[in-house]
C-alpha positions, -999 to 999 in steps of 0.1 A, spaced: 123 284 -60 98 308 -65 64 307 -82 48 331 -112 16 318 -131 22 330 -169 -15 325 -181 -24 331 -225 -55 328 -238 -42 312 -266 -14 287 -278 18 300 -286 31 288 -321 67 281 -320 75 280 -359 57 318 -362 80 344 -358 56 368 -354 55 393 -323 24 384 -309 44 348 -304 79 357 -298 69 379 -269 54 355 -246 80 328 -250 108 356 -244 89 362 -213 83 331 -199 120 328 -206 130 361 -187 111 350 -159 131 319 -155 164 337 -157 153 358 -130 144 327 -109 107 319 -108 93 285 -114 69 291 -145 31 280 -140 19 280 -177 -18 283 -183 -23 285 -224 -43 273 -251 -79 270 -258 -106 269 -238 -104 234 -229 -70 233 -219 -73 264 -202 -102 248 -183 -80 222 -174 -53 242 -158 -66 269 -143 -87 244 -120 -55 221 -110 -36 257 -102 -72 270 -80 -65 234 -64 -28 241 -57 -34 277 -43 -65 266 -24 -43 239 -11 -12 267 0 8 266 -32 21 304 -28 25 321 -65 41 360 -59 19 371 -89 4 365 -122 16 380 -157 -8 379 -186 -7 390 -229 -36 392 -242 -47 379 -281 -51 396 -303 -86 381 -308 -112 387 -284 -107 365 -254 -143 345 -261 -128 340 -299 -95 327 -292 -93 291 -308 -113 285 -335 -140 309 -339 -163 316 -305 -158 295 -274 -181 283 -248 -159 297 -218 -160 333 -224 -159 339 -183 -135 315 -179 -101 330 -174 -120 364 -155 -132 339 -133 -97 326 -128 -88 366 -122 -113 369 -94 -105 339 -75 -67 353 -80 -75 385 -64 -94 372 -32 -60 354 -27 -45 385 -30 -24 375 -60 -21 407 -81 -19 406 -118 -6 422 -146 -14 418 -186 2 431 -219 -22 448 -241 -9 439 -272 -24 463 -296 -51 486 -309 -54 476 -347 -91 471 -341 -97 508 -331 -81 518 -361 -92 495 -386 -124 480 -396 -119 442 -381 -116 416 -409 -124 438 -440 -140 404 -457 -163 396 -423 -196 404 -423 -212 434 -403 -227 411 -377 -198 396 -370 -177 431 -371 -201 440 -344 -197 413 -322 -159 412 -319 -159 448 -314 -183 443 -285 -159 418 -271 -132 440 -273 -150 464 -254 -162 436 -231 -121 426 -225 -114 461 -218 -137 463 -190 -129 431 -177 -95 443 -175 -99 475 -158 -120 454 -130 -98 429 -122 -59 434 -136 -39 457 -109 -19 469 -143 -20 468 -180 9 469 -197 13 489 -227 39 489 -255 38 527 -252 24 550 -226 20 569 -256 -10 541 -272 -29 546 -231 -49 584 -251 -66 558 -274 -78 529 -256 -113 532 -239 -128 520 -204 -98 518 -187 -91 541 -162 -54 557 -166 -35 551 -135 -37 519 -150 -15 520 -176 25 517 -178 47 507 -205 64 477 -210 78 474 -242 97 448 -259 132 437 -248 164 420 -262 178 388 -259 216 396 -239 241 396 -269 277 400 -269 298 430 -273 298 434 -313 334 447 -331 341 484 -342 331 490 -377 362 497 -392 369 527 -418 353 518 -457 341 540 -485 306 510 -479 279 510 -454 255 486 -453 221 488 -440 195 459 -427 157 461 -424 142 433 -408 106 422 -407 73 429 -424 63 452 -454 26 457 -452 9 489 -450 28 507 -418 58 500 -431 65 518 -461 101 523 -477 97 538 -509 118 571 -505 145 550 -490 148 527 -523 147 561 -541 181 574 -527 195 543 -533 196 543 -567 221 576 -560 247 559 -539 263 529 -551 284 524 -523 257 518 -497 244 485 -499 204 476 -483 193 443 -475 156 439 -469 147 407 -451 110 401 -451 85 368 -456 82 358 -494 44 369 -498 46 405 -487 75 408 -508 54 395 -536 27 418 -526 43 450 -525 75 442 -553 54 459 -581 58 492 -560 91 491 -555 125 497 -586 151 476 -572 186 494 -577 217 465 -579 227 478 -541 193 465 -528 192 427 -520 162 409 -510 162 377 -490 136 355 -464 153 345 -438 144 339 -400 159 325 -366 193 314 -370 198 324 -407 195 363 -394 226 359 -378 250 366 -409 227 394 -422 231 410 -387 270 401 -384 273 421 -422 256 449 -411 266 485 -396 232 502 -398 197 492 -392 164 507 -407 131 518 -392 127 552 -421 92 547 -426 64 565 -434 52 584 -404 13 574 -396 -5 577 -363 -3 540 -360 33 549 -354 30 576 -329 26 548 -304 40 515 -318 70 500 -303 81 478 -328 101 445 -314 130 451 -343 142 481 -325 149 465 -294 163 438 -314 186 461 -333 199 471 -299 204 442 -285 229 434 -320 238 471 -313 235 484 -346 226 519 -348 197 533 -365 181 556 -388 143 563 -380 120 586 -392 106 615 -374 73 618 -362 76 577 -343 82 562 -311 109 546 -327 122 578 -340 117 596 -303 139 567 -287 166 566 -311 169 599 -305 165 608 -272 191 580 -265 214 591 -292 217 557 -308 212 566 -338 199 593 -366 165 603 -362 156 628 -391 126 638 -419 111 613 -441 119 631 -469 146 618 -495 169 653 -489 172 641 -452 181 610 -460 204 620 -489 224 642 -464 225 618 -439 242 591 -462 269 618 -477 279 627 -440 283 588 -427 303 583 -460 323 611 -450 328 602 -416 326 561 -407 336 568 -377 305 581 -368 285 553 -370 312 538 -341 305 565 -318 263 551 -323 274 525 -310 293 534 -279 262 550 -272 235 518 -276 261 498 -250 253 521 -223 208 517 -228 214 480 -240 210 464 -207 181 485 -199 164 472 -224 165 434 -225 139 409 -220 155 400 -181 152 438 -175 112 431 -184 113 407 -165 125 423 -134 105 454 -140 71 432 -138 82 411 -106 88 449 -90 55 459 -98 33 425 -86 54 405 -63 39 414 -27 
């Protein structure tokens, strides 16, 4: 069987169903399905110490890996852990040694919040400074000694500094391989599914507007408990509008109920070039879906034709909802469409796409 090193600077938490730790472990798992023998190295420093020097043993000793596939934190790499670590050098060491093996690598580049936002708004300015010096410090690190970094979006490469260009391709999420779902069949009800968080980018309010005006569509929002208590004040909650706090197996009934999955948000930059893991989720469940114009998401849906991508503006949406009530039919024919991208997009086809790129 064949070798890959998967190498985090940080420990994956299996009970957070975060992104940042569903990713890797769909990775790791991708890679597996596609055949490779899975040399972890993750955690903090110390256990990172610990494995990257019995893996140099191995490949100093002949163990041949075809390459290595990194995500970064979304800490710096010398803060990872708890607080600042003595091994800052550590795992660019471990890249160089790689490279004069010949063993070509590849990191995620999870995402830019810290060039958009000030980092930990309660942190002092000292400390400010310093992580965004190690961020800076990553960034060159990377464009010395990874052969590519991955991006969610081509469209995020404009923003991030250092890094030459050429570098850069995308890689966004993927999909776990689901079964072929059943035809919706033809009902005066539609009902709709968001899934996942409700913090500043993703804002619904025109969406619970229109609501109120059709009875007959039915929302569930499934979000954690405290951003729902956080933003509930903003929010009038019509009788078609249902919110639960759910995750893992539980979001298997809200998924089997639904016909139609949400991403009409407010357009920001921040959405210009984030590829939100839900999408690729909703196509993997093949539900079709309404995004916003103005997002990667909404550039997908429609360039693929899986969906409805129109105007945040409550008319749009307004429209929108009177023509699928018209015509149910027309939410099938979304669907026949998301079957034919689905298994372009799944976490094996990430997979694959990475061991093209590095193996030698």
């Amino acid at each position: 069987m064949k070798k890959m090193i998967l190498h985090l600077p940080f420990q994956i938490n299996y009970h957070n169903h975060s992104a940042s730790q569903i990713r890797p472990q769909k990775m790791m798992q991708a890679f597996q399905a596609i055949g490779y023998e899975v040399e972890l190295i993750m955690g903090d420093c110390k256990a990172r110490k610990k494995q990257i020097a019995k893996t140099k043993t191995s490949i100093e000793n002949g163990t041949k890996y075809d390459f290595i596939y990194s995500e970064s934190s979304t800490q710096p790499n010398f803060w990872t852990g708890r607080g600042f670590n003595k091994c800052v050098l550590l795992d660019y060491s471990f890249f160089k040694f790689c490279k004069s093996y010949d063993l070509k690598i590849g990191l995620f580049y999870r995402d830019i919040y810290w060039l958009f936002n000030s980092v930990e708004n309660n942190s002092s300015f000292l400390k400010k400074k310093l992580m965004r010096f190690f961020y800076e410090y990553d960034l060159k690190q990377y464009n010395k000694l990874v052969n590519i970094v991955y991006l969610p979006s081509m469209q995020m490469a404009k923003y991030i500094p250092t890094i030459t260009q050429d570098k850069f391709k995308a890689l966004p999420p993927g999909h776990d391989e689901y079964e072929k779902t059943s035809i919706k069949k033809s009902t005066k009800s539609i009902e709709l599914l968001y899934i996942g968080g409700l913090g500043c980018h993703y804002q619904m309010h025109k969406l619970f507007t229109v609501l109120k005006e059709f009875p007959k569509i039915h929302f569930t929002l499934c979000t954690r408990e405290n951003e729902w208590q956080n933003k509930k004040d903003e929010y009038e909650l019509p009788k078609n509008i249902f919110i639960v706090h759910k995750n893992g197996d539980e979001l298997k009934e809200l998924y089997s109920k639904a016909d139609i999955a949400m991403l009409f948000v407010e357009p920001q930059e921040y959405w210009e070039f984030a590829a939100p893991v839900k999408l690729y989720e909703y196509i993997g469940k093949e539900k079709p879906i309404i995004a916003s114009c103005g997002t990667l998401a909404g550039e997908f849906v429609a360039g693929n034709s899986i969906g409805w991508t129109i105007e945040y503006k409550e008319n749009a949406l307004k429209e929108l909802f009177e023509r699928l009530l018209d015509d149910i039919d027309e939410i099938n024919r979304k669907k026949e469409k998301i079957q034919s991208v689905k298994s372009l997009n799944s976490w094996k086809a990430r997979a694959m796409e990475v061991r093209g790129d590095l193996s030698v």
